[in-house]
N, CA, C and O atoms as CSV, one atom per row, in Angstrom:
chain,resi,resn,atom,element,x,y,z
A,1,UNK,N,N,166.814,-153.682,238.963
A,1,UNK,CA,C,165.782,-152.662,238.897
A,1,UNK,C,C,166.328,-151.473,238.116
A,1,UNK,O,O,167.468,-151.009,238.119
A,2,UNK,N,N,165.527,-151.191,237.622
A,2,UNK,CA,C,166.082,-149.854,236.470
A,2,UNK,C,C,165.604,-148.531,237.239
A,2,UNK,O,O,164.497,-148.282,237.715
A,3,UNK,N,N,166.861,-147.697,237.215
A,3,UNK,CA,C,166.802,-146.402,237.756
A,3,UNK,C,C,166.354,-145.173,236.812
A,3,UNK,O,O,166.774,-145.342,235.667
A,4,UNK,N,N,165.619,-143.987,236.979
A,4,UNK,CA,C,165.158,-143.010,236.493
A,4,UNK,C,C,166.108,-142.236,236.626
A,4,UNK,O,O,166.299,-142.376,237.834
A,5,UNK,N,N,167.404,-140.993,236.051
A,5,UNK,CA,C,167.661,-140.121,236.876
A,5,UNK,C,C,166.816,-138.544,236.651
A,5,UNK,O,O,166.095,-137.973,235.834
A,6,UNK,N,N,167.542,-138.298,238.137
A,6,UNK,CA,C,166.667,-137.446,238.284
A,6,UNK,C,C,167.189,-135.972,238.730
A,6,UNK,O,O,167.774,-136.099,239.805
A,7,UNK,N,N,167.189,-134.238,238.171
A,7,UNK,CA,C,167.979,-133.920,238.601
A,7,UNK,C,C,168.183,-133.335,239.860
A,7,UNK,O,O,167.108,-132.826,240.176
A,8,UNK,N,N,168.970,-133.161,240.689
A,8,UNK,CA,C,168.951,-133.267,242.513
A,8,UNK,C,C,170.277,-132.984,242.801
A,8,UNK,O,O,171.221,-133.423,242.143
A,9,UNK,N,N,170.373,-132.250,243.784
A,9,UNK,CA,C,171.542,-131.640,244.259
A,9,UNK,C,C,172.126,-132.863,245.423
A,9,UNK,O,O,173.256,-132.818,245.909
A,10,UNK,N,N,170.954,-134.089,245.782
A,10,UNK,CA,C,170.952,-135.249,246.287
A,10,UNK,C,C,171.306,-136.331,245.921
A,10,UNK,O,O,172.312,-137.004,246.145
A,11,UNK,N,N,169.847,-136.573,244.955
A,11,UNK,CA,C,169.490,-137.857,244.872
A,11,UNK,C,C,170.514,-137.557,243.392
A,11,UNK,O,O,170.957,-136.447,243.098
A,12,UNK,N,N,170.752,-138.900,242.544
A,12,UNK,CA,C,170.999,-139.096,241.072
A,12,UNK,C,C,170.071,-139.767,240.486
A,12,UNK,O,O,169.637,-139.379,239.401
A,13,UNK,N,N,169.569,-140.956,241.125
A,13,UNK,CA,C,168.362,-141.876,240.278
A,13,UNK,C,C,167.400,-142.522,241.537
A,13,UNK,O,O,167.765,-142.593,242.710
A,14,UNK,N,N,166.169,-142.946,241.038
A,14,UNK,CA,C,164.914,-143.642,241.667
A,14,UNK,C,C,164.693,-144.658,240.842
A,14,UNK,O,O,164.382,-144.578,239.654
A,15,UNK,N,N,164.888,-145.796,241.599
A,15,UNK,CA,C,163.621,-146.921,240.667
A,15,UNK,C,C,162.661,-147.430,241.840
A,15,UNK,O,O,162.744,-147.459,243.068
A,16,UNK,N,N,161.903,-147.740,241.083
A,16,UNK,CA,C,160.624,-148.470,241.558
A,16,UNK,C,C,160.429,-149.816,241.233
A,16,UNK,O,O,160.909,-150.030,240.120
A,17,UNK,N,N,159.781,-151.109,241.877
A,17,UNK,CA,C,159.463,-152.301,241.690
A,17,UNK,C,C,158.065,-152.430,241.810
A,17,UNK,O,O,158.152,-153.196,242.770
A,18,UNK,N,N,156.842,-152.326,241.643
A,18,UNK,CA,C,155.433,-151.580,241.962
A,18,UNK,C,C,155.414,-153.422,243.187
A,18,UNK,O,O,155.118,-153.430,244.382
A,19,UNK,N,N,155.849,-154.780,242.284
A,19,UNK,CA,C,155.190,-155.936,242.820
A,19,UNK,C,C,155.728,-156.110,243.897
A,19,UNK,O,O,155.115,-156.886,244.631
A,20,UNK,N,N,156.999,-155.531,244.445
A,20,UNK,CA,C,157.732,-155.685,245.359
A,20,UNK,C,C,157.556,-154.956,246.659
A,20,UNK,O,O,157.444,-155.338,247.824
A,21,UNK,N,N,157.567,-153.655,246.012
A,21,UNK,CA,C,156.827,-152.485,246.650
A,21,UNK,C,C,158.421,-151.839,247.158
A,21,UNK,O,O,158.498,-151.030,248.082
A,22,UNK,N,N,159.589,-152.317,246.433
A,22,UNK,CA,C,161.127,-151.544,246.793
A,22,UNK,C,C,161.508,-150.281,246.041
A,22,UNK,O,O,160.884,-149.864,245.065
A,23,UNK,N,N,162.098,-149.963,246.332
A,23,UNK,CA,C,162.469,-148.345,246.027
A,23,UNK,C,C,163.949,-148.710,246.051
A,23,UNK,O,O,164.346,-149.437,246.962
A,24,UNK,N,N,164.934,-148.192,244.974
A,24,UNK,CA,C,166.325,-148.117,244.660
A,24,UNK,C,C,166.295,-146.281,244.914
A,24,UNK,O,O,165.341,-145.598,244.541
A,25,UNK,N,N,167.377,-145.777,245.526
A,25,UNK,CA,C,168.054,-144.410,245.480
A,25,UNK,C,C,168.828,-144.332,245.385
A,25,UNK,O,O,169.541,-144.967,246.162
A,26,UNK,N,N,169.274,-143.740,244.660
A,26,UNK,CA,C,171.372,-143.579,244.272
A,26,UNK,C,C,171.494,-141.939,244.272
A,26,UNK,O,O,170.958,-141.139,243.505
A,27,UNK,N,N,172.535,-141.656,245.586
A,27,UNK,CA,C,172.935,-140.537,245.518
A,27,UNK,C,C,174.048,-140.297,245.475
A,27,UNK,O,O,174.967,-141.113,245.414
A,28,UNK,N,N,174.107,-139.301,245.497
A,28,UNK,CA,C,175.639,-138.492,244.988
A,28,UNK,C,C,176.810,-138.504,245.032
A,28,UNK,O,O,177.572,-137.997,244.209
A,29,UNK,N,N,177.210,-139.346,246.436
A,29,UNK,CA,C,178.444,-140.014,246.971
A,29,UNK,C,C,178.518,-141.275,246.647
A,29,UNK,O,O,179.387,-141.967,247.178
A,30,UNK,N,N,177.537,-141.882,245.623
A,30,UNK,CA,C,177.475,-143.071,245.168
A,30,UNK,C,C,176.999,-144.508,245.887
A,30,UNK,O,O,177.295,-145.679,245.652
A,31,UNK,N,N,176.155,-143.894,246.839
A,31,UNK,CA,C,176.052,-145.329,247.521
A,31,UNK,C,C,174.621,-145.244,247.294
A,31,UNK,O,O,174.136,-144.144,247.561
A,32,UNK,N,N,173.820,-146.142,246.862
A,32,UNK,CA,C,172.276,-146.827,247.019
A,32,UNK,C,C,171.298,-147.485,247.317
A,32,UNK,O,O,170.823,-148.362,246.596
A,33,UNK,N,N,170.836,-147.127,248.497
A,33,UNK,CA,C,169.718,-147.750,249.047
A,33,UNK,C,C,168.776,-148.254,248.622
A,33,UNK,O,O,168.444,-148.050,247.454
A,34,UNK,N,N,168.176,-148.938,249.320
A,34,UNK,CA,C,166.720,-150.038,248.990
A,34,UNK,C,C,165.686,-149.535,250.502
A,34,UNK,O,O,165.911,-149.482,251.711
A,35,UNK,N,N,164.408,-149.214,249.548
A,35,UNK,CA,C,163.581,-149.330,250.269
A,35,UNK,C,C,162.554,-149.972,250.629
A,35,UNK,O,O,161.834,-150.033,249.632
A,36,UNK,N,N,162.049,-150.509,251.515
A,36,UNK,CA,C,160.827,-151.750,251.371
A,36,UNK,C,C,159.951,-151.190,251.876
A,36,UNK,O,O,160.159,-150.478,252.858
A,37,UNK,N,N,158.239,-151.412,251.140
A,37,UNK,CA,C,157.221,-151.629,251.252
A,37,UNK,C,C,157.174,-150.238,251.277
A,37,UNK,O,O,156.972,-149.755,252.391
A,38,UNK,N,N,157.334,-149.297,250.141
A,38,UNK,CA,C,156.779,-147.982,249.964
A,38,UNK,C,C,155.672,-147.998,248.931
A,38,UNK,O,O,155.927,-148.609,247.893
A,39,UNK,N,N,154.586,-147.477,249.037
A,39,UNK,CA,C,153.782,-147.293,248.241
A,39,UNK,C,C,153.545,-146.858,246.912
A,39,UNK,O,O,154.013,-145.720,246.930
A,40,UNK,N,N,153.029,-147.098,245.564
A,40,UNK,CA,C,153.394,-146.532,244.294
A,40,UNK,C,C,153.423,-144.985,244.213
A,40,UNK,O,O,154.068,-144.361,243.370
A,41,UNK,N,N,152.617,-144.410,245.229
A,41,UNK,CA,C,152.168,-142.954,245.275
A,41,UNK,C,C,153.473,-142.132,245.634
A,41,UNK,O,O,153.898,-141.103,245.108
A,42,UNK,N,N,153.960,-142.839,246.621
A,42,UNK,CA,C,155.521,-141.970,247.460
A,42,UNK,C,C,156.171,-141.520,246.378
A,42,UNK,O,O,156.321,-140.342,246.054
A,43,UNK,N,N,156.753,-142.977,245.536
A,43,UNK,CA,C,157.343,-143.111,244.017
A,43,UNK,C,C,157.024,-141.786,243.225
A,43,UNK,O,O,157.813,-140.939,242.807
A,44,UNK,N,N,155.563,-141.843,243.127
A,44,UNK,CA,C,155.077,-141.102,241.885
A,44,UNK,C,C,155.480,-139.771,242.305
A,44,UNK,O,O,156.042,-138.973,241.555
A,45,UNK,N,N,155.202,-139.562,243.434
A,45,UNK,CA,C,155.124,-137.764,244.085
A,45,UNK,C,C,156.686,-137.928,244.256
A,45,UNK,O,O,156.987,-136.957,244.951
A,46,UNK,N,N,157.674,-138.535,244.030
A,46,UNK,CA,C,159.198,-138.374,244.851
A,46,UNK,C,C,159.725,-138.027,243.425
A,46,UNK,O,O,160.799,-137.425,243.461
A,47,UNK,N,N,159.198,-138.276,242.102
A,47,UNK,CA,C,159.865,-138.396,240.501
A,47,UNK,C,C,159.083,-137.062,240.211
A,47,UNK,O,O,159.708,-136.201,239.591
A,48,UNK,N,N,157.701,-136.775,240.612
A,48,UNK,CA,C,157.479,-135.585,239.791
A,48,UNK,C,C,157.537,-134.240,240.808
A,48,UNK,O,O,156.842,-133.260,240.540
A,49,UNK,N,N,158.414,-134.260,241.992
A,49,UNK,CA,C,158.212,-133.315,243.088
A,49,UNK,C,C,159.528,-132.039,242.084
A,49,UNK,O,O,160.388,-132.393,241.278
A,50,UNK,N,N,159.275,-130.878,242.455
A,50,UNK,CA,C,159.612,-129.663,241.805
A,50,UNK,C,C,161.459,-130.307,242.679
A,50,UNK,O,O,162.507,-130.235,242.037
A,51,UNK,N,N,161.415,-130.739,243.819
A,51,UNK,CA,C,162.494,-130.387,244.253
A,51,UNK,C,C,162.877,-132.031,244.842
A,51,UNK,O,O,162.118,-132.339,245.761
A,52,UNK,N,N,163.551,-132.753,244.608
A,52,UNK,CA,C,163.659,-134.542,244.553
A,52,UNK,C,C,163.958,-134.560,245.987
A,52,UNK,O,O,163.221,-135.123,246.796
A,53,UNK,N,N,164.994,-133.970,246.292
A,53,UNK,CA,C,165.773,-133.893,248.273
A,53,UNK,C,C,164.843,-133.212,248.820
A,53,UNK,O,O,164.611,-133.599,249.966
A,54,UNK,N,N,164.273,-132.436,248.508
A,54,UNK,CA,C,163.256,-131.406,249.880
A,54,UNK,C,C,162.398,-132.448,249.640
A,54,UNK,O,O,162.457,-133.076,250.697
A,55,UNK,N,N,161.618,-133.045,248.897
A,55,UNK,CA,C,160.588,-134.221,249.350
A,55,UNK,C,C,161.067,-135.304,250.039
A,55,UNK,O,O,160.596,-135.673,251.115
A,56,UNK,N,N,161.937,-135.807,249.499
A,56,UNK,CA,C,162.705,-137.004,249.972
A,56,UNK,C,C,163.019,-136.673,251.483
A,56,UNK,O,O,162.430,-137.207,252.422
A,57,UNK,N,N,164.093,-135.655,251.614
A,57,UNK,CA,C,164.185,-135.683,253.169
A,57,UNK,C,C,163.103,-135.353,254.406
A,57,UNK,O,O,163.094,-135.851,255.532
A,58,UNK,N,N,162.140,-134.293,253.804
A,58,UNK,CA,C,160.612,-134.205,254.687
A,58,UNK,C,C,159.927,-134.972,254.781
A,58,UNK,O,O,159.317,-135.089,255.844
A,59,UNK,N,N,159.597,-136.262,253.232
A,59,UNK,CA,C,158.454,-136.710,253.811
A,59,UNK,C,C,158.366,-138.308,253.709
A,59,UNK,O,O,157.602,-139.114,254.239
A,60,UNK,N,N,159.639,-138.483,252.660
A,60,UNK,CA,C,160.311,-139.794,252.695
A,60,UNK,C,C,160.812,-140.449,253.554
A,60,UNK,O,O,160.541,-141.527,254.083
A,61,UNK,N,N,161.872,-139.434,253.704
A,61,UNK,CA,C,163.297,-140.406,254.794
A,61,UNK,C,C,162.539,-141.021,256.336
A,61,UNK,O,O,162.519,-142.194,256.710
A,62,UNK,N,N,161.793,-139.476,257.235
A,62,UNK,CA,C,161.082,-139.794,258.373
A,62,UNK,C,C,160.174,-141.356,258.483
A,62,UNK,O,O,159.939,-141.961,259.529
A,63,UNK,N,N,159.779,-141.755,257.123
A,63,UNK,CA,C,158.867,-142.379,257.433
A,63,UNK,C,C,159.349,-144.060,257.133
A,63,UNK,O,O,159.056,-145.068,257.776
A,64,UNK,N,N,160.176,-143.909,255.930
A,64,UNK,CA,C,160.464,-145.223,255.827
A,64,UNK,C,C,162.064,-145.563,255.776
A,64,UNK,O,O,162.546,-144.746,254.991
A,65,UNK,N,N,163.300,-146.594,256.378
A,65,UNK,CA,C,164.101,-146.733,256.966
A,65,UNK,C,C,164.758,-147.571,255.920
A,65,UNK,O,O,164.261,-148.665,255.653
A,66,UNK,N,N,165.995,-147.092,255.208
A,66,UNK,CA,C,166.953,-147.944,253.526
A,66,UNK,C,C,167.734,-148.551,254.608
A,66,UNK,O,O,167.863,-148.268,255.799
A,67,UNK,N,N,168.363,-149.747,253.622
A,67,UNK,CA,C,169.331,-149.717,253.648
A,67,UNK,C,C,170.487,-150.084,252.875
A,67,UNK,O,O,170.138,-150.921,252.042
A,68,UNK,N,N,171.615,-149.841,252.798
A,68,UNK,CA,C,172.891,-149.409,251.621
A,68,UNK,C,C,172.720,-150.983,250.894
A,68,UNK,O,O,172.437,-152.012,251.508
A,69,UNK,N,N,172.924,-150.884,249.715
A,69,UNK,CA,C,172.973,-152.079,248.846
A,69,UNK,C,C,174.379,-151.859,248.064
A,69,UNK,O,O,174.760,-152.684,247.234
């Protein structure tokens, strides 16, 4: 899966799989998660949010559960 980066005092990159519905995150200490069955919208609002970690940790993390790949 191909990663976007992105800039973040967090995150480093996002990819998306739309058919899969997985989410790649690679942060800063270098380790990257997979997420399953997130919606294209989360994606869209998590790449164009003013601030990548304040979305990610408010409205991301609570809701859907990675794990390290």
């Amino acid at each position: 899966m191909q990663r976007t980066k992105v800039k973040s005092s967090h995150l480093v990159s996002v990819g998306y799989e739309p058919t899969s519905r997985k989410m790649h995150i690679e942060f800063h200490n270098g380790a990257v998660y997979e997420y399953r069955n997130v919606p294209e919208q989360f994606h869209k609002t998590l790449v164009e949010a003013d601030s990548h970690g304040e979305f990610f940790h408010k409205n991301f993390k609570p809701h859907f559960n990675g794990r390290k790949i």
